[in-house]
C-alpha angles and dihedrals in degrees: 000000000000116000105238111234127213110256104174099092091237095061086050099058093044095053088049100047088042084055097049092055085044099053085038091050091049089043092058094040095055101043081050104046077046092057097039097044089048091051093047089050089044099047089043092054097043090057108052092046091060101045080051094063091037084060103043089039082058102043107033098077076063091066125085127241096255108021123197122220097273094055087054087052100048088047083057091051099052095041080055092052090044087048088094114190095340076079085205127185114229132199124176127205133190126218087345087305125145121308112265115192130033104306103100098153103076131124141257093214090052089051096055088046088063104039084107095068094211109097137032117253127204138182136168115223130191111237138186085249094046139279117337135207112208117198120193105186128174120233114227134188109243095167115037106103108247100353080057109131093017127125121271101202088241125115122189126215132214124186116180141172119248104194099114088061085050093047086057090042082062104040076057098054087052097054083048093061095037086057097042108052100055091042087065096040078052098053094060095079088055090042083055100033079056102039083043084056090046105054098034087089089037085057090049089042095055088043097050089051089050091054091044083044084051087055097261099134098163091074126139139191120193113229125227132195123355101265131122089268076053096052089048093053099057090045095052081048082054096049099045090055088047085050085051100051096046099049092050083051100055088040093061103041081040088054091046096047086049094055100029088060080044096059096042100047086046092052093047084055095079102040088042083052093062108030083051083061099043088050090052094054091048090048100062079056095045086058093031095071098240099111126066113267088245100055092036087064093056097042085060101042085053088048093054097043092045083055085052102048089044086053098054087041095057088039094051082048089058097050094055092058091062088048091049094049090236103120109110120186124230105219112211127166097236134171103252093209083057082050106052093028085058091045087060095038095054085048106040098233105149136214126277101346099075106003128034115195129199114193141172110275095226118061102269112210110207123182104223139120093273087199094063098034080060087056104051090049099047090053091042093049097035083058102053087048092049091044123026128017138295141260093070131190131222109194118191121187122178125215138185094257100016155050120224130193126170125194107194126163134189091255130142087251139254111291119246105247092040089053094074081055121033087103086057124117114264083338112168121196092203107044090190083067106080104170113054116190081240146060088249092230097080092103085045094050093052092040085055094045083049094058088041089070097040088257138127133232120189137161135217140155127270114244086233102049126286130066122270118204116216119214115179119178128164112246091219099067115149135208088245088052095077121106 
């Protein structure tokens, strides 16, 4: 099982700086339970030693030149009835020969230590009945003429218990965690005081993006201190101002390309007007057989290409009006059967040869703006014409909330990497070809009547080959709904 980690940054903060006074606390616990521990077991030590040579000091002039065994015996009795409330066990050798008294537990490293004769060895040992403190002390004459300070050959044992320093080690351990505990339970309102004073400036910080994000670029934080939350302040303020200036700049070139596409397509309206009538007149001539074949050929060719140009002049007005915010809908309760069936009539696309349609059975009555409904469909269908393969099929199914209608052709398809674009403005999937039969804004067009009415278009490709073009509009749009 995983241990879930805080992921919220205040958390964060808390549990690190909770663990930093954790790890600090246990630091200076255990440096302190070391040097106290060491102090106890060193003043211990250096006691009783000393109450040990104060003992033997007292009680070895008593002792013959050469003492039997049971001399030796009677000095450890009477070191173990001086012992007092250490209540130690004394043994006594001679010449590193055996032990004689009732300290049986000492070592054979701390007898070899004192063969010499000449210093005092120690050592604490762990026992079945608790920590030990062995003690291995020479006996030397003080009082003996000349032989006086010599050794004597004899070494005294003392073997005593050291649970009463162990008792004190513990009574230690325990204050450490008394005082422990609540100091980390302790440390949790700093730890929040701290992580409060932290994020303060992180919070401004996230509410100040979400009103730039809103659209809100003038906005400003104040910056206080001089710290690195301070520093970030003031370049989130400069970048804020640089946000701001950008975005006037490109509002303004964007208002002036927008206007100035408006006024030129508006200008080209009444010269296209009358070269498209005086095309039509030449035209008639040019069918008619009165001009020279010559000449007939190029007045077609400048009457296709006037009809063109007028086409993509009323579409980039068109576009402009959607730009401009300008484009109203004109809600009418129409028959969609009347809708689509009038689309393929204006255009004479016939049935079933080129378009197949599958409508509802009942007369369906759909509030929408017929004319750019016409429009999205002519654009959709003329597209798939153009571009896949007839016969296509306009699919409309009818939901309780929704209207769907589905262009879809026989087509080979729409590639990958055009799909993402085919709504995009003048885009060209093959950028060798530079004429296109169309404008190259009808998809947008119909992209921007489908919004108009709340509604969504999207395109995508058939499992079994051709495009199929997606319209969804809600059938409860009201006049008040429009942008």
């Amino acid at each position: 099982m995983k241990l879930a980690l805080p992921r919220g940054l205040r958390p964060r903060l808390v549990v690190a700086f909770v663990l930093v006074a954790a790890l600090s606390a246990l630091i200076t616990a255990t440096l302190t339970f070391r040097q106290a521990r060491s102090a106890i077991l060193d003043r211990a030590q250096n006691s009783a030693v000393h109450d040990l040579r104060l003992q033997i000091d007292s009680l070895a002039p008593n002792l013959p030149d050469d003492p039997t065994g049971t001399d030796l015996r009677i000095f450890a009795r009477q070191l173990d009835r001086a012992s007092g409330s250490r209540g130690w066990h004394t043994a006594v050798s001679r010449d590193g020969g055996p032990l004689i008294g009732t300290a049986g537990d000492v070592s054979s490293a701390l007898r070899d230590a004192t063969k010499s004769g000449e210093s005092t060895f120690y050592e604490r040992v762990e026992h079945a009945d608790g920590p030990r403190l062995l003690i291995g002390m020479p006996v030397s004459y003080t009082d003996r003429g000349k032989g006086a300070g010599k050794p004597s050959g004899l070494v005294a044992f003392a073997v005593l218990s050291l649970d009463g320093e162990r008792a004190d080690i513990s009574a230690l351990i325990t204050a450490a965690w008394a005082g422990a505990v609540p100091a980390l339970a302790f440390a949790v309102v700093p730890a929040l005081f701290a992580a409060r004073r932290v994020l303060r400036p992180v919070r401004q910080l996230r509410t100040a993006a979400e009103k730039i994000t809103s659209g809100a670029l003038d906005t400003r934080l104040d910056v206080v201190g001089k710290d690195e939350l301070a520093a970030l302040t003031g370049t989130f303020n400069t970048m804020a101002a640089a946000l701001e200036r950008d975005d006037a700049e490109l509002r303004r070139m964007e208002a002036n390309a927008r206007r100035f596409a408006a006024d030129v397509t508006h200008e080209l309206r009444t010269p296209l007007a009358a070269m498209a009538a005086v095309t039509d007149a030449l035209d008639e001539d040019a069918r008619s057989g009165t001009l020279p074949p010559d000449t007939a050929d190029a007045v077609l060719l400048i009457s296709d290409e006037t009809r063109k140009l007028a086409g993509m002049v009323e579409d980039l007005m068109e576009i402009s009006r959607f730009d401009a915010g300008a484009a109203v809908l004109h809600l009418d309760n129409v028959s969609l059967r009347t809708v689509v069936h009038k689309t393929l009539h204006l255009r004479g696309w016939r049935e079933p040869d080129e378009v197949i349609t599958e409508l509802p059975e009942d007369d369906l009555r759909i509030r929408v703006d017929a004319r750019r409904i016409d429009v999205v469909l002519a654009n959709l269908i003329g597209n798939a014409l153009r571009h896949g393969a007839a016969p296509v099929t306009v699919r409309a199914t009818a939901m309780q909330e929704t209207l769907v209608i589905d262009v879809a052709d026989d087509g080979p398809g729409i590639p990958d990497e055009v799909l993402p674009h085919v709504f995009d403005r003048f885009y060209k999937a093959d950028a060798a070809r530079a004429r296109s039969e169309g404008s190259g804004l009808g998809l947008a067009i119909a992209m921007e009547n489908v919004r108009l009415h709340h509604g969504t278009l999207t395109a995508a490709n058939l499992p079994d080959g051709g495009a199929v073009f997606t319209i969804t509009l809600p059938r409860t749009l009201r006049q008040k709904d429009q942008p």
